[in-house]
C-alpha positions, 0 to 999 in steps of 0.5 A: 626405778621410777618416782614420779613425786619427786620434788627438788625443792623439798628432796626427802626429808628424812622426818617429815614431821620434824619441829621447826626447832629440830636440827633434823628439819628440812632447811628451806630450798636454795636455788642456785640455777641450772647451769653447766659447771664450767670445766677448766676449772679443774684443770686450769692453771690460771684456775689454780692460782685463782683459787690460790688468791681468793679461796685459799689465802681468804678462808678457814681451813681445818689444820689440826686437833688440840689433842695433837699439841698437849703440852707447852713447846708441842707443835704440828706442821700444816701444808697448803700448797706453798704454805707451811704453818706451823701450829704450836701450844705455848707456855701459857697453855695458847695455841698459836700459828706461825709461817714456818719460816725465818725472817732472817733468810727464810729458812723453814724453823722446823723440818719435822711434821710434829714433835716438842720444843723444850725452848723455843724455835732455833732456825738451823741456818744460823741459830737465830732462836725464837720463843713459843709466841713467835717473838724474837730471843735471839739472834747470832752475832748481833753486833754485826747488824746496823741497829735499825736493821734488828730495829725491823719486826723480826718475830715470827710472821703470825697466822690466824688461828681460831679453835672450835670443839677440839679443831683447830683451824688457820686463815692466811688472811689477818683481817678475815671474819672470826670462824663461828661465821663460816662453820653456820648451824654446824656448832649447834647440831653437833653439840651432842656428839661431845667432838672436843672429847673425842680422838683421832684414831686413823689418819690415812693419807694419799696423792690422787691423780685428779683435782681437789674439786673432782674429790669434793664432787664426788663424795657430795652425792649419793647419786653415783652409789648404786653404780660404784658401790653396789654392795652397801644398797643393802644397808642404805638408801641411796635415793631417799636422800634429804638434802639441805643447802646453808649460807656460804657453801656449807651443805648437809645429806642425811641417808638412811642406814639399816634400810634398803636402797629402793633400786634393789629387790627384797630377799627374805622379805627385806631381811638381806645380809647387810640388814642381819648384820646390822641388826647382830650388832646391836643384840638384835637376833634377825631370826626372831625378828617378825616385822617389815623391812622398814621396821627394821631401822626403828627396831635397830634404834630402840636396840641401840639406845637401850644397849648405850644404857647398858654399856653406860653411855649417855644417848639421851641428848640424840634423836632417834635417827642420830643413832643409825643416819648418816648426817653428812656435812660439808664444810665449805671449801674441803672438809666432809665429816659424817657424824655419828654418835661414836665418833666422825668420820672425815674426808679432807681434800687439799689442793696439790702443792703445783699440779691442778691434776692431782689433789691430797686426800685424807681419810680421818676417824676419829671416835669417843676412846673406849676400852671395854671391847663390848663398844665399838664404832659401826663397821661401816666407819671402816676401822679394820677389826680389832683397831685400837680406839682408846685413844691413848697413843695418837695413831701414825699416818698412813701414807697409801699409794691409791694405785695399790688400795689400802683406803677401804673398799669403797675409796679404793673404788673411787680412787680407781675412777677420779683419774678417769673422770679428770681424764674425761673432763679435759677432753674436746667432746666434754662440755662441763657439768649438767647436774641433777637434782640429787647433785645439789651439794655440787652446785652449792658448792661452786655457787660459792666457789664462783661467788668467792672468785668473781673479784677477777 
């Protein structure tokens, strides 16, 4: 396949014609160079706690959902390599953040990942107990401390913790900017997906033999689709990609779904499985169809808005390419979400606790709770058929070895290959990342990476 028109500065804009005012425009090009991405950064040590210094402990990093803590005394645990947070709804209503640990003798104040506190935080190690704010209510045998020892700040050691549509995000740093600055445009373009109202109903979990940075890599680009993941080029147009760069690493890509990837050839006149599918799904029956290929993914929307107002759901704040596009948002340093009117899709990549060469992986969906079995979320948001997407009981997570699959077929794919690109990268003969233009969410992304690690 070639394509000789080509231009890096604009990729391809899903809707040339978009208004200036539409969240769906072309953000002006950002050039970040050319540069070979340097390679130790993915398996260096000094690399790591580098990160650790100026990335981690500096930056807003996504730890829960308001729907995790309900009610007053409700708490989940949020790990960051050596950092254990525990986040908690007061009797207020507040949600705050504290170190999981006693100022006593530095014991964890809670051992579980989740669960309800009735009265506050009781340290196990000798009972001294605080309340829901973090502030001290009592500690054994007081009598026995000097008074200008129990004269010490001996709350809970607070963390900063800021909530948007739902997400609740912590920063280790007391004096960093507020979290609207780092999310960008992403408050206004996701405003009519309604994300507060949706809920969590799959959360996977796995330990992948690579670092975090190879997971960022890897799912920022669909240049590598065609080799790994052939068989969804029936349904998306891998190539024809818009690519738009933001302030402070965030990044977008918008893709096509419902048309045919360009590296394939047409069977039935462009009326391939994967296209007929789609096309049941939304009522359309391919038999009766008598357009092109390229008519097929308008066909699908018109299909779709008109089934939304059948089944009552309110589609009319949504542009006609929001009911079939992936719009692909990184969040920069770890957070991919791909957003569709029934619900999100999450990729989450955290560093390993002490490995450089390994990093944890969370695939989350989260969709708007339904009951009635006619409205269910597009088979490629990868909920296995049948899956309960009410909403009502917060789904387990699923712990997966990826060497036994059990992510889906497209990450066990990738799953398979990350430890041999990580293999790869620290051999002699490598000498680091040379990128192409359907790459640039990658060199966005370090661009910044570099920016935030250059105090060095």
């Amino acid at each position: 396949m070639t394509e000789d028109s080509y231009d890096f500065r604009r990729t391809w804009p899903v809707n040339p014609d978009a208004p200036e005012d539409s969240h769906e425009v072309k953000a002006p090009f950002v050039d970040n160079g050319t540069a070979i991405i340097s390679k130790d950064r993915y398996y260096s040590a000094e690399w790591m706690e580098k990160e650790w210094r100026h990335l981690w402990s500096k930056v807003w990093v996504w730890a829960a959902r308001e729907e995790d803590i309900p009610e007053p005394g409700d708490f989940v645990v949020f790990e960051l390599r050596r950092e254990s947070i525990v986040i908690v709804r007061g009797e207020d209503g507040a949600i705050r953040a504290f170190f999981n640990v006693c100022p006593h003798r530095g014991n964890r104040v809670v051992y579980d990942s989740e669960g309800s506190l009735a009265s506050g935080f009781t340290c196990s190690f000798h009972n001294w107990r605080f309340n829901l704010d973090g502030s001290l209510k009592a500690v054994t045998d007081p009598e026995t401390f000097r008074p200008e020892v129990l004269c010490s700040k001996l709350d809970l050691s607070a963390v900063r913790c800021e909530t948007w549509d739902g997400f609740i995000f912590i920063n280790l740093d007391e004096n960093a900017g507020p979290l609207l600055d780092q999310l960008g445009p992403l408050p206004d373009h996701a405003r009519p997906y309604r994300l507060k109202d949706m809920r969590i109903v799959r959360r996977a979990r796995s330990v992948w033999d690579a670092n975090w940075k190879v997971g960022v890599d890897g799912f920022n680009e669909a240049y590598h689709v065609h080799a790994i993941h052939p068989e969804i080029l029936p349904i998306f147009n891998d190539y024809h990609t818009q690519i738009d760069l933001y302030p402070s690493g965030m990044s977008r890509m918008v893709t096509k779904f419902a048309y045919e990837s360009p590296r394939i050839g047409a069977e039935d006149g462009g009326f391939n499985e994967g296209l007929k599918a789609l096309m049941r799904e939304v009522g359309l029956d391919p038999d009766d169809f008598t357009g092109r290929m390229e008519d097929i993914r308008p066909a699908i929307q018109k299909a779709k808005r008109a089934r939304a107002d059948k089944l009552g759901l309110d589609y009319s704040q949504f542009i006609d390419n929001q009911l079939t596009d992936d719009w692909n948002y990184f969040l920069f340093p770890n957070l991919q979400m791909g957003i569709h009117p029934e619900g999100v899709s999450f990729l989450y990549f955290r560093p390993h606790k002490t490995d450089p060469r390994k990093f944890i992986f969370d695939v989350i969906v989260m969709v708007h709770p339904q009951d009635d079995p006619e409205i269910q979320p597009p088979a490629y948001m990868g909920l296995p058929e049948g899956w309960d997407i009410s909403g009502r009981t917060p789904p387990l997570v699923e712990e997966i070895d990826p060497r036994e699959g059990g992510l889906g077929l497209v990450f066990d794919q990738d799953s398979s290959l990350f430890p041999l690109v990580q293999e790869g990268i620290e051999s002699s003969g490598y000498r680091g990342a040379v990128l192409s233009e359907q790459e640039q969410r990658i060199r966005h992304f370090h661009a910044e990476l570099d920016r935030r690690l250059a105090i060095d």
